[in-house]
Steps between C-alpha positions, in 0.01 A plus 500: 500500500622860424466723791520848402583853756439823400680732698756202563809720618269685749496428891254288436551388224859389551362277828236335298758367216709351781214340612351352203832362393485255766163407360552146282415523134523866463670735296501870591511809312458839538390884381686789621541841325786611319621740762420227811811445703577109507693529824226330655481165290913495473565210659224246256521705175679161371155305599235761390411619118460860513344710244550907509178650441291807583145345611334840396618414152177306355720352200819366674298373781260314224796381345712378775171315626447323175803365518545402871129371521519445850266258756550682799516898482595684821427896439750682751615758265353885666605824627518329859592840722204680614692819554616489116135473402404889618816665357407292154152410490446453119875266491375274825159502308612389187715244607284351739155496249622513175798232553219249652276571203732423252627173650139418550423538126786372353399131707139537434597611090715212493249280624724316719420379851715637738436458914559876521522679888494881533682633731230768734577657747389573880515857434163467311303505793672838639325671766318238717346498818604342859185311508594381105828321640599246421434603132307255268468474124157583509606847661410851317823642294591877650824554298708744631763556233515443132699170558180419672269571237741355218506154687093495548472536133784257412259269737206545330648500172564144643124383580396697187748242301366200700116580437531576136725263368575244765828549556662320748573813741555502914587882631692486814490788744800508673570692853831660573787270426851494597871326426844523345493669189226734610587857367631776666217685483268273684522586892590169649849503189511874548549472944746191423747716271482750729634284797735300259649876426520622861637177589779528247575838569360654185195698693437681808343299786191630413213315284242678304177437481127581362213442713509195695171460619297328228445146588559268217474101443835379424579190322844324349523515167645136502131412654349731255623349179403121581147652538549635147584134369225325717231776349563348155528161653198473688268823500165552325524714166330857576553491878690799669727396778678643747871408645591602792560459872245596719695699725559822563805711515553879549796645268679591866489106557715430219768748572508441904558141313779585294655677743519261724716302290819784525687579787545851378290736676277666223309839568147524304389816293243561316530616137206708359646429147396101594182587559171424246229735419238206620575198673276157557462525886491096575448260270506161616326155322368217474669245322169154625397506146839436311616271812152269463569461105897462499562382915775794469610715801790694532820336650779702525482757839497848461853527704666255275380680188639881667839322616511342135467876327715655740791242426458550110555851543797438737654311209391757220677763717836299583496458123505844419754577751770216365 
């Protein structure tokens, strides 16, 4: 079977094709854009077949398709950071709608019958209530950015798909999730650089952050991606899912966290610059749905996932000192 990943050399991405390489009888490919950075998917480029292509680009998206014809199809390819999403609405947009409606298309053109998963997001639900936690999938969308409203219409565009032409299509809404690889800009990555640089001597004592009061549902991506796999594997087409933990973490959690893993002493200060026009308040789920199709549940703790980021970024930063 051909499994194919777009957005293969993303955070994501990258931890899915390790996993699905261990799967027997599987070959993996991927689609990344021209300008992605491989970095990410160094160490199996040798097992993978990867194909440069802009997903927004209806013909060399159709083209690559007809060639690959893939069984499985996992769509990871977006504009993942919410901040990046107000400061370019139309790009994140774009990306995020356009790019699922042409891979959609090109498989349901080509008339072949790809498993396909879209990738959703938590962040469709936005502003919820305390008496709406844990979040279901049956819970009203409040988007609060245009990441937001670009991921309920990629999801849609997904049960649109499904009722029309029967496509084989499971949207998973994932909750915050976290891991090596995770970029910079993403606050559990961005507080582990931070220490890995004070700790080196390459920044002042002092860590800066946004605001650390929203509480958030934090997952590893490692647990994450094997829900991907088991959506195609055992999920009902034109279900929504969610993924996530269950529990609850303020932002402050993480760091006090982190920082318990140094034995520098670290001063806090808040940055105003690191702060978001709008942010989700909690946002916590419920994952009983996915768990009584697939049996999944997370595995992997949420210290052992922090102490795992925080010791990729010691090595990225010992690197760049030698």
């Amino acid at each position: 079977m051909i499994a194919l990943i777009t957005g293969i050399a993303g955070f994501a991405g990258s931890h899915l094709a390790d996993f699905l390489l261990q799967q027997p009888d599987l070959e993996v490919l991927g689609i990344d854009s021209p300008k992605a950075n491989l970095e990410k998917i160094s160490h199996i480029k040798s097992k993978i077949r990867l194909y440069r292509c802009d997903i927004c680009d209806f013909n060399n998206l159709f083209k690559v398709i007809k060639r690959i014809r893939p069984d499985l199809v996992f769509h990871l390819a977006a504009q993942a950071y919410v901040p990046d999403s107000w400061k370019l609405p139309a790009l994140s947009l774009n990306t995020n709608i356009i790019g699922t409606l042409n891979l959609l298309e090109s498989i349901r053109s080509l008339k072949i019958s790809s498993r396909i998963q879209i990738a959703c997001s938590a962040e469709e639900y936005g502003r919820v209530s305390k008496k709406e936690i844990p979040v279901k999938e049956l819970s009203q969308f409040r988007p609060l950015s245009p990441y937001a409203v670009g991921k309920i219409t990629q999801d849609m565009l997904g049960y649109q798909y499904y009722q029309n032409y029967q496509m084989y299509i499971v949207r998973t809404r994932a909750f915050n999730h976290l891991g090596p690889r995770m970029a910079e800009s993403f606050v559990a990555a961005n507080f582990s650089k931070q220490v890995a640089l004070i700790e080196a001597g390459r920044q002042e004592p002092v860590i800066k952050v946004g605001n650390l009061s929203p509480v958030r549902d934090f997952t590893d991506v490692r647990d994450i991606v094997r829900g991907y796999w088991l959506s195609l594997v055992k999920c009902l087409p034109g279900e929504a899912y969610n993924l996530c933990s269950g529990k609850g973490y303020k932002i402050n959690d993480l760091l006090d966290i982190l920082l318990s893993f140094s034995n520098v002493k670290i001063r806090v200060q808040v940055d105003k610059a690191r702060l978001r026009p709008t942010d989700v308040p909690m946002l916590v789920g419920d994952y009983s749905k996915f768990r009584r199709q697939t049996q999944w549940s997370p595995c992997i703790p949420i210290k052992k996932t922090l102490f795992d980021i925080l010791s990729y970024w010691r090595q990225k930063v010992a690197k760049k000192k030698d």
